[in-house]
N, C-alpha and C positions, 0 to 999 in steps of 0.2 A: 489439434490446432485449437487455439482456444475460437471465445465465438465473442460475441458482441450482444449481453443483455440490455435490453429497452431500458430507459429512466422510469421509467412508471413500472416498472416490475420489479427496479431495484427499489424506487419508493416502496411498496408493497410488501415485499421483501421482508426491508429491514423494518417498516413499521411492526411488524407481524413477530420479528423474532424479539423487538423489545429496543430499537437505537429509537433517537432521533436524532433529522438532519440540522449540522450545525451551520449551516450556511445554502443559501436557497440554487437548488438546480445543480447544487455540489454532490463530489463523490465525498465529504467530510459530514461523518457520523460521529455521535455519542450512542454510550449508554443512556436509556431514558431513567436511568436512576444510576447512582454513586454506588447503591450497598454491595459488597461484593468485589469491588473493580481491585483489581491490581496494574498498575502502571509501574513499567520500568522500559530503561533503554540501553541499546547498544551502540556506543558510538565508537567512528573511526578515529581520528583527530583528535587530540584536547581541543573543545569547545568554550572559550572565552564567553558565551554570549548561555550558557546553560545558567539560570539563578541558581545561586546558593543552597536553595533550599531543595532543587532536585538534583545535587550533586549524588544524595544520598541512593538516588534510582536508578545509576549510569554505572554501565558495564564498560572500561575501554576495550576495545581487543584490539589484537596487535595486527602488524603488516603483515599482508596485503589487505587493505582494510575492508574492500569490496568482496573481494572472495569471501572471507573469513564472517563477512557479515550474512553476506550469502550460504554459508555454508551451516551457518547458524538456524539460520530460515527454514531451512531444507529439515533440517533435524525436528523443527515445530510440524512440519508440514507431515512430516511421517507421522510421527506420535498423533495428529489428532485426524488424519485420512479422510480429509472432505475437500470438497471445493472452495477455490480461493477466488473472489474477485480483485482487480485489479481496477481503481479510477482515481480519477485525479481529482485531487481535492479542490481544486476550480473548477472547470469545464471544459471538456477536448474545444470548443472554440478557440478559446483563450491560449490553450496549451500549444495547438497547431496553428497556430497565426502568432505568438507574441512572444508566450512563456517559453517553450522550450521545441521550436519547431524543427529544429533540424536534428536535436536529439531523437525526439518520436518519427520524422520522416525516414530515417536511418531504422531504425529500432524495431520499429511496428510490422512492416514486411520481414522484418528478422523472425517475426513471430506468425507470420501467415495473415496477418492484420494490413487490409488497404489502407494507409491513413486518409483518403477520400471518404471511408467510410464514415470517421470520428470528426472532420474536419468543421463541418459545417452543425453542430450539435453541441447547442449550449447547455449540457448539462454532463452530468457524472454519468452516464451508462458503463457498464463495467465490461470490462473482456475478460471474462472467464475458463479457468484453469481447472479441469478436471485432475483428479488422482492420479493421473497417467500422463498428463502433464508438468512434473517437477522442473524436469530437464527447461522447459522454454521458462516455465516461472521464473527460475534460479538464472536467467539469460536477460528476461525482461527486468528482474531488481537489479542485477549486478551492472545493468547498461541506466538506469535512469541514477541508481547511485554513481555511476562512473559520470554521469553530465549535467544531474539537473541545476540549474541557475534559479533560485529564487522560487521555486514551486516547489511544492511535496505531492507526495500520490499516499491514494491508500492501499493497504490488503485489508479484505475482508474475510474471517474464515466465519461465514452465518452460522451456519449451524453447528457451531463450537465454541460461540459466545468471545470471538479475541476480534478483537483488531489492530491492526499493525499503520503506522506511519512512517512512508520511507523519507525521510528528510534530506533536504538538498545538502546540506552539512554533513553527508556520509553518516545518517545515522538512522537506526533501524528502534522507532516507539513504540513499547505495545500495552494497549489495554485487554484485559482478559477479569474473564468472573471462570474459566476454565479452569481449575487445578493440577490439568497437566502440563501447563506452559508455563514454563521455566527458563 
């Protein structure tokens, strides 16, 4: 079952491994530098609202676009076998009161997660997915891809330098300085 790391340890965290946060008390990280980065995405949909200029970095993949993005996931998650955080790039306050509250009140006890526990906590803490974990991981993206309205979430894999953006637009962004994600 995943667990629920503190904001101040994910702070610590990710200072320590080289992000910083791009938005205050958010689960939404950068790289603290460009050199290196590779960014590309997966999406489900043809996305009208993608610029121009990262048409170049988008993968479509076909129907079912949730599975298949998922199933994409899963194949990262193997190849680089660490722990993944999960947060929202706002804040469980916002998420369980505004953004997407009946998605996560559904969702969350799907994952052994009280949303009482997230509810009242304005910041990104992440719920974390051990390597033996996949199965709920690949349960918890393919349910916020299936619902989310106007928010995105992160994955974080720390100690393997990617991060992933699950977009409410059925689409799965990653940055990485990692060479085996692909």
């Amino acid at each position: 079952m995943p667990r629920v790391i503190s904001y101040d340890i994910v702070q610590q965290r990710m200072r320590e491994a080289g992000y910083v946060s791009l938005y205050h008390n958010s689960g939404a990280f950068g790289f603290a530098s460009a050199q290196n980065v590779r960014t590309f995405g997966w999406i489900g949909p043809d996305d009208p609202t993608i610029r121009e200029t990262a048409r170049n970095l988008i993968e479509q993949v076909p129907r079912p676009y949730e599975r298949n993005l998922v199933e994409r996931l899963a194949r990262i998650c193997q190849t680089l076998n660490t722990t993944v955080w999960l947060m929202p790039k706002s804040h469980w306050h916002y998420e369980l009161h505004f953004g997407n509250r009946e998605l996560l009140e559904s969702l969350l006890p799907q994952l052994g997660i009280d949303p009482a526990t997230l509810c009242e906590r304005n910041d990104g803490s992440a719920l974390e997915f051990g390597t033996n974990e996949i199965e709920l991981l690949k349960r918890a993206v393919q349910g916020l891809l299936e619902g989310l309205t106007g928010s995105d979430f992160a994955l974080v894999f720390l100690d393997a330098a990617t991060l992933c953006t699950i977009h409410h637009h059925k689409q799965l962004w990653w940055q990485t300085k990692n060479p085996a994600v692909e």
